[in-house]
N, C-alpha and C positions, 0 to 999 in steps of 0.2 A: 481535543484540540479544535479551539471555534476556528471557522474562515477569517473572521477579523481579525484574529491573531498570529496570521501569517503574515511573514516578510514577501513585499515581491521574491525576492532571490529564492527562497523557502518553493512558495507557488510555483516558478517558474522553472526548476528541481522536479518537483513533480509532474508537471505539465509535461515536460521532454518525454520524461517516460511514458506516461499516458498515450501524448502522439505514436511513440514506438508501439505501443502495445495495439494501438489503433490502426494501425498499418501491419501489423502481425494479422490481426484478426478479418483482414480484408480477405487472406490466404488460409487460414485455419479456422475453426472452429471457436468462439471465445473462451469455452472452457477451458481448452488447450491451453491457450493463451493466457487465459486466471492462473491454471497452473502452472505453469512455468513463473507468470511472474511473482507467483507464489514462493514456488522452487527457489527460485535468482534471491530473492529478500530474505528468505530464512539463508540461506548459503550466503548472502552478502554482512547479514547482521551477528552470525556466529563466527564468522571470519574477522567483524570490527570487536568483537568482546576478546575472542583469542589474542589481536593483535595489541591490545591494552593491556592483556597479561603477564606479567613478568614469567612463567612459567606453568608448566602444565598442573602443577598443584594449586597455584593461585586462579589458573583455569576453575580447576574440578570448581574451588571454593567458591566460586563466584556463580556456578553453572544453575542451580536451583535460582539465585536471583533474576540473572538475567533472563531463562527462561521465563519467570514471573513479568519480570517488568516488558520485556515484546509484546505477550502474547497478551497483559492487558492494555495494554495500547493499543495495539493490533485491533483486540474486542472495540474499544472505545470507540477509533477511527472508523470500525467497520458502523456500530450502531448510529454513530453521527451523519454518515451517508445513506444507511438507509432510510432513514427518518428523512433526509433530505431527498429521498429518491421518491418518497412516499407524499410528501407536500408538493414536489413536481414530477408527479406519476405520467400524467400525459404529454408532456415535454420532453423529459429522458427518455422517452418509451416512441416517440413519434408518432404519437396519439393524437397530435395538435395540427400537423401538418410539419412540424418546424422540425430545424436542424437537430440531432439528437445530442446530449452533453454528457461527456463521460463524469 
């Protein structure tokens, strides 16, 4: 999923949570904090595929896909940011002097 092919509303979805997660981590640990918001999105996205189910058998059926389709998107999203973390290494990191960007 490129940047340019985000909706403001999409972004700005994101964003809220990032702040949240950003204000977590003033008081915890970031890991902590990855994990859980790891935690909260796996328990958030298996909770929208059950509720799209007509029932626990159209569950099961669906369970190998949808596992499939998260977790490479998930992959996806993750290799897109680190590549992006990696072209601005010193920036994200406060390397530059400057504000740092989740």
């Amino acid at each position: 999923m490129s940047e340019q092919g985000l909706s403001p509303e999409f972004r700005a979805r994101a964003d809220t949570v990032i702040d949240v997660l950003n204000r977590q981590a003033n008081e915890v640990p970031t890991g902590q904090v990855s994990a859980s918001a790891m935690y909260a999105t796996a328990r958030f996205n298996a909770f929208q595929v059950a509720a799209g189910s007509g029932d626990a058998e159209e569950l099961a059926a669906q369970r190998a896909h949808a596992v499939e389709y998260f977790t490479s998107q998930y992959r996806k999203m993750f290799e897109d940011h680190i590549d992006e973390c990696l072209k601005h290494f010193n920036r994200y990191t406060r390397r530059d002097g400057s504000t740092p960007e989740p």
